[in-house]
N, C-alpha and C positions, 0 to 999 in steps of 0.2 A: 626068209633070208635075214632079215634084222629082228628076229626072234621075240616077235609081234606076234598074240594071236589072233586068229581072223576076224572074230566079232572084234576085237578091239580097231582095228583096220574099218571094219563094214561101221563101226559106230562113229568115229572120226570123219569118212568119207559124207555120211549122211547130217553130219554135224556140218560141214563146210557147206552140202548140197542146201541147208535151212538156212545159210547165211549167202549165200546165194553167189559162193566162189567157185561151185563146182556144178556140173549140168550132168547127170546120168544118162546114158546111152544105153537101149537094152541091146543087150550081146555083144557092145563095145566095152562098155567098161565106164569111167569116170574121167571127165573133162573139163579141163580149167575155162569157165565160164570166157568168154572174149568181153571187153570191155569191162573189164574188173575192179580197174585202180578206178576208174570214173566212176563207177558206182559206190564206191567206199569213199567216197572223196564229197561226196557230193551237195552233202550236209553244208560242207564249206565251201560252196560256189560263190563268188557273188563279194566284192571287196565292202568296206564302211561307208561306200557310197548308197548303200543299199538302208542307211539307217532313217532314214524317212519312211521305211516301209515298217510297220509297228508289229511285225510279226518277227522282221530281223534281231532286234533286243530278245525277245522272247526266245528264239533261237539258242542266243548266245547263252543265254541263263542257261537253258537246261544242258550244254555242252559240259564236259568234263576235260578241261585243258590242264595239267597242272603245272606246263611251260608258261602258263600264261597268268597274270596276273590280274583280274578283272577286278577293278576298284569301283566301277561301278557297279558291281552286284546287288540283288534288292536284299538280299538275305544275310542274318546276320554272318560270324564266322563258325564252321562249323565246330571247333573246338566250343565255342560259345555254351553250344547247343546239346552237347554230348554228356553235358550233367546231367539231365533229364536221365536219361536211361532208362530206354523206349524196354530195351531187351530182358527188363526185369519181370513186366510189368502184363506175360501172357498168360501166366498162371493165373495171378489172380484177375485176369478178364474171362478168363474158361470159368474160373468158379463163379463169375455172377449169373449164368444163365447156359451151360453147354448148348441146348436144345435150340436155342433163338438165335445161334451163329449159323445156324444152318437157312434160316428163313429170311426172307425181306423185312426191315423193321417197320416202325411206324410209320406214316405219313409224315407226321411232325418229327420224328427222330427219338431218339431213346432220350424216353421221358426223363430216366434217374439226371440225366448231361443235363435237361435244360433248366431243374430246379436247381442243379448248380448255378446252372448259368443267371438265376431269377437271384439269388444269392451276389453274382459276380456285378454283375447290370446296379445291383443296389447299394456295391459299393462306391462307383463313380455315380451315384445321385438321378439312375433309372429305374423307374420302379415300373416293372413286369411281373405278369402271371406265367408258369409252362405255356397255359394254350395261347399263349401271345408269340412264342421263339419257334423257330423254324428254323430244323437244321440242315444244313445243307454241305458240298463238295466244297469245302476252304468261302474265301469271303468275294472269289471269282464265278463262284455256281451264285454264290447270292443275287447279285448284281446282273447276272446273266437272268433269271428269273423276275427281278423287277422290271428290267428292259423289257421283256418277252409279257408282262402283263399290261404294263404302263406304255409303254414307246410304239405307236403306229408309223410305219413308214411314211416320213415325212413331216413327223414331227417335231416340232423347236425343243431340242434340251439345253439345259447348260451345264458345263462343265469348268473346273477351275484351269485356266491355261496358266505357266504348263502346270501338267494334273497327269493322272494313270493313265498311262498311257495304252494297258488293254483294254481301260474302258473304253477307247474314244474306235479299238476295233470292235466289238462289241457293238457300239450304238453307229457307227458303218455298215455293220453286217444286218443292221434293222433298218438301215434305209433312212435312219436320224437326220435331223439338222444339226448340225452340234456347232455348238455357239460358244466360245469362250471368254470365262470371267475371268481379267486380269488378275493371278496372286500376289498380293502385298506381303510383306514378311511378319504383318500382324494379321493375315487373313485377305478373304476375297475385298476386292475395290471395291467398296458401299456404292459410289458413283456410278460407276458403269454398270455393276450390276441392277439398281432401280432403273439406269436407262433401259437396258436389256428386259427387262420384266416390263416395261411400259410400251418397246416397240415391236416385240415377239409373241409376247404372254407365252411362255414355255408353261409347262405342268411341273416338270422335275430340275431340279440342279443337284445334281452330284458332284457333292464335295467332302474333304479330310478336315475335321478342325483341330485335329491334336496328328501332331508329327507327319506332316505331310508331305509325301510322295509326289514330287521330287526335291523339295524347294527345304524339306526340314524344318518349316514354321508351325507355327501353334496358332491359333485364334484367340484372339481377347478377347474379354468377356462383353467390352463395348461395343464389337463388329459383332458377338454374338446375339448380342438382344434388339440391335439393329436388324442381322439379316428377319429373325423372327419376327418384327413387325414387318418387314418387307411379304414376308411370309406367308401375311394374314392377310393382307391387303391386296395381294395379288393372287391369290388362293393356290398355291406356288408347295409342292412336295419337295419338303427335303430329306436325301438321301445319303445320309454319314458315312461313310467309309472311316472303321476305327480298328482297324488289323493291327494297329502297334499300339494298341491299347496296354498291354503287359510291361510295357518298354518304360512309361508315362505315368508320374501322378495322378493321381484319382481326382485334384482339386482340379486339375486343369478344365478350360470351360469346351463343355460338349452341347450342342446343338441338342439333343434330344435328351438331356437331362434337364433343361430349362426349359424344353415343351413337352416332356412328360410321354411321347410320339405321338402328339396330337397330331400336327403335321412333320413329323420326321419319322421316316424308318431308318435304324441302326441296322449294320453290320458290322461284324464281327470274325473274327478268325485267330485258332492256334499255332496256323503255318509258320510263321513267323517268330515265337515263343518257342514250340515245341518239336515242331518239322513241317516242311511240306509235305513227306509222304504219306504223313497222316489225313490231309484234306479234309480237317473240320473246319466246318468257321458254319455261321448260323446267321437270321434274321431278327429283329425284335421290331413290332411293331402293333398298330391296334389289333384284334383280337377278327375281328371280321375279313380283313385282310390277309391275316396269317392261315384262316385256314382256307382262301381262295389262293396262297400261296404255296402251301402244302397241298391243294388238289392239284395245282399247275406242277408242280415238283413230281406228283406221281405220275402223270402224264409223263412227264420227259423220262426221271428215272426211274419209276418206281418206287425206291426208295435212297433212303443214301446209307454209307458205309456203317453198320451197326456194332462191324467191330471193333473201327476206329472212333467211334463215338465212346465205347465202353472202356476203352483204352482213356480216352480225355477223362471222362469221368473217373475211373480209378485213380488217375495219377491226381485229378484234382480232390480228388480224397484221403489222401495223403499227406504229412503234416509235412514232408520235403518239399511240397512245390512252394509256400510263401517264401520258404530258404531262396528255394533254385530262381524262383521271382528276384527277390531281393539281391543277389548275387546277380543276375542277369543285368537290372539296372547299375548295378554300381560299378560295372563292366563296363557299361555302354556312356555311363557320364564318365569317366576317367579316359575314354578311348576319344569322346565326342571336345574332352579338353586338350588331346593332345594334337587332333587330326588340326584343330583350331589353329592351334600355338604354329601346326608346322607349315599351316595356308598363310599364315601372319610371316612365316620366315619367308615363304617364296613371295611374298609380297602379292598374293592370290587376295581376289576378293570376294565375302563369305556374305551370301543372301540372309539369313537368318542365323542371330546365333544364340542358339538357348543352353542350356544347363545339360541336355543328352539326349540324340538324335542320333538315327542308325545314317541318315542320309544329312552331307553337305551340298548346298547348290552352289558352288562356287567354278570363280572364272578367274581362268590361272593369266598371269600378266602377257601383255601384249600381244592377245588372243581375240581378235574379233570374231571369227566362226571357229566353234570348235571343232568340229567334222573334220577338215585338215589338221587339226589337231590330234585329232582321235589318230589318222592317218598314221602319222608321224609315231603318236606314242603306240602303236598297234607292231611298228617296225623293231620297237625296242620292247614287244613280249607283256605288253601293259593296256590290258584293254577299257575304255573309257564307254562311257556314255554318255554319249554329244546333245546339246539339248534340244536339239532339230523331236529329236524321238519322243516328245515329252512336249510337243507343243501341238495346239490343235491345228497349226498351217503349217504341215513341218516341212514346206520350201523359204521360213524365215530363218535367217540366218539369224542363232545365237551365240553368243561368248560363253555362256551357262552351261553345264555338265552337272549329273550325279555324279557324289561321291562317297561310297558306303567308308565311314569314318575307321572299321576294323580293316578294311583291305589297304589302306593309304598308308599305314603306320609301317607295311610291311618297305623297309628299303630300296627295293627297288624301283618304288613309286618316286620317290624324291632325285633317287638318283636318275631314272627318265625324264620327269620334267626338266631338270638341269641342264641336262644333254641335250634335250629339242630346244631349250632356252641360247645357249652358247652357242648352236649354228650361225 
């Protein structure tokens, strides 16, 4: 009747039947599913009062709104990221090995990645062998695999509050004690933290010492050689989360470049630099460890992604990436001086302010909880990240929010805040 042919009908019908708006009937025919809209809808149950629950942000990230303007996103802007060009880069990944795409890789991960990586580790001042890095699913499979060897249910960890907020579901979902170390805008509080090692004896703290998730601060090199003798003293693993390592000076002071991973294990990740669908990021740590962390790794997954690894490796073999690096950063200090200048006009106040940072922790004027805040700016198509989400008690009420410094710039941002402001 509308001059359709029938497989094209029959493929259509069983296309709707896979998304699960249609119900087949045999010798009826096809049936508009009942309760339909509720089921497509459903993703978005649930208002910003839900942002205490650490699965909520997480949510929101992988959503694709583009009514909506999410300024606290953790990733850079995708235009940022589109230099790279993922799409060039398959051919020459079939040429290093056709046959080995087809099979599980290494244990430890495709070897060629990690002598790069021995390469990359030794530019910021860590000095690694291959059989020390362990590659893994982004720098979230990392951290997942330390917890799963190191953390017994009911264990004392510490954590930087506020700090990553997946981690702290993560070390929940193992049954942790998670303890948080207040963050200073030069790093963790020396104070509380020696009290904490002296009234818990934790094993691990996991923390960021360069560009920190949420707060934007960097560690000094004086809270750095402090935490380390805390370190020693209290026989205390530290666990670096450095995912925006690419973003950041090499001078900057890192926690396992001045202990060599005597007591520190590094992570690392390209997610962030280069995409998250690629889902590399790796370990670096001592040598006995690494391959009790590669046999745990195969237990869970067998192996991890070999194509995406080959893919990191080509592009980092490549004389465009120190370009696309360099370009990357000079992006992000010009973006991180303007988001600055424009929290300075709304008379907003900035937790850390360094030289270029993907993330600002700032509290916009006359805001004591941000969650109503979030509210409000959520009504005008502008979604935030209240710092409830990003604290390890997240029934405390904060004034604090992320703010990814590319998503602020865009207009709409300033002109919301204005508008919740003149109420």
């Amino acid at each position: 009747m509308h001059g359709y042919s029938k497989n094209t009908v029959v493929a259509a019908f069983e296309l709707l039947v896979e998304r699960g708006l249609l119900e087949p009937r045999r010798g009826a025919g096809y049936f508009v599913r009942s309760g339909t809209a509720k089921a497509t809808t459903e993703d978005d149950a649930g208002t910003l009062g839900r942002a205490m629950d650490i699965v909520w942000l997480m949510r929101e990230q992988l959503k694709s709104r583009p009514d909506v303007l999410a300024v606290g996103d953790g990733f850079p802007p995708v235009e940022w990221l589109a230099e790279a060009r993922l799409d060039k880069y398959h051919h020459k990944v079939v040429r290093t090995g056709l046959g080995a795409l087809f099979r599980y890789g290494h244990r430890f991960g495709y070897e060629p990645l990690r002598v790069h990586l021995v390469r990359k580790l030794a530019a910021i001042g860590i000095g690694a062998e291959p059989h020390q890095i362990v590659l893994t699913h982004g720098a979230n499979d990392a951290l997942d695999l330390v917890i799963r060897y190191f953390v017994p249910a009911g264990a004392a960890v510490l954590v930087d509050d506020p700090g990553y907020y997946p981690l702290f579901g993560k070390l929940k979902l193992a049954g942790a004690k998670i303890i948080g170390v207040p963050r200073l805008p030069d790093g963790p509080d020396i104070e509380a933290l020696e009290r904490l090692l002296t009234q818990e004896r934790p094993r691990l703290f996991f923390t960021q010492s360069v560009a920190h998730n949420p707060t934007g601060s960097d560690l000094s090199a004086a809270k750095a050689y402090r935490i380390l003798q805390l370190a020693q003293r209290f026989n205390l693993l530290l666990v670096e989360n450095d995912a925006l390592a690419d973003f950041k000076p090499a001078s900057l002071s890192r926690l396992s470049a001045l202990d060599q991973l005597e007591r520190t294990i590094y992570v690392g990740s390209f997610s962030k630099s280069f995409s998250a669908a690629l889902r590399v990021g790796y370990i670096a740590c001592g040598d006995g460890l690494a391959s009790d962390l590669a046999d745990l790794k195969a237990l869970i997954h067998v192996s991890s992604s070999e194509y995406c690894e080959r893919t990191v490796d080509v592009i980092l073999s490549e004389g465009h990436y120190q370009r696309y690096i360099t370009r990357l950063r000079s992006r992000l200090a010009l973006a991180t001086e303007k988001a600055v200048a424009l929290f300075d006009r709304l008379d907003a106040r900035v937790f850390a302010r360094t030289d270029e940072s993907l993330y600002l922790w700032g509290a916009l004027p006359g805001v004591e909880d941000s969650l109503p805040m979030a509210e409000q700016m959520l009504a005008r198509k502008v979604m935030m990240a209240p710092g409830r989400v990003f604290r390890v008690d997240s029934e405390a009420i904060s004034p604090w929010s992320r703010f990814n410094v590319g998503a602020v710039m865009d207009p709409r941002f300033e002109a919301a805040v204005r508008g919740s402001m003149s109420r």
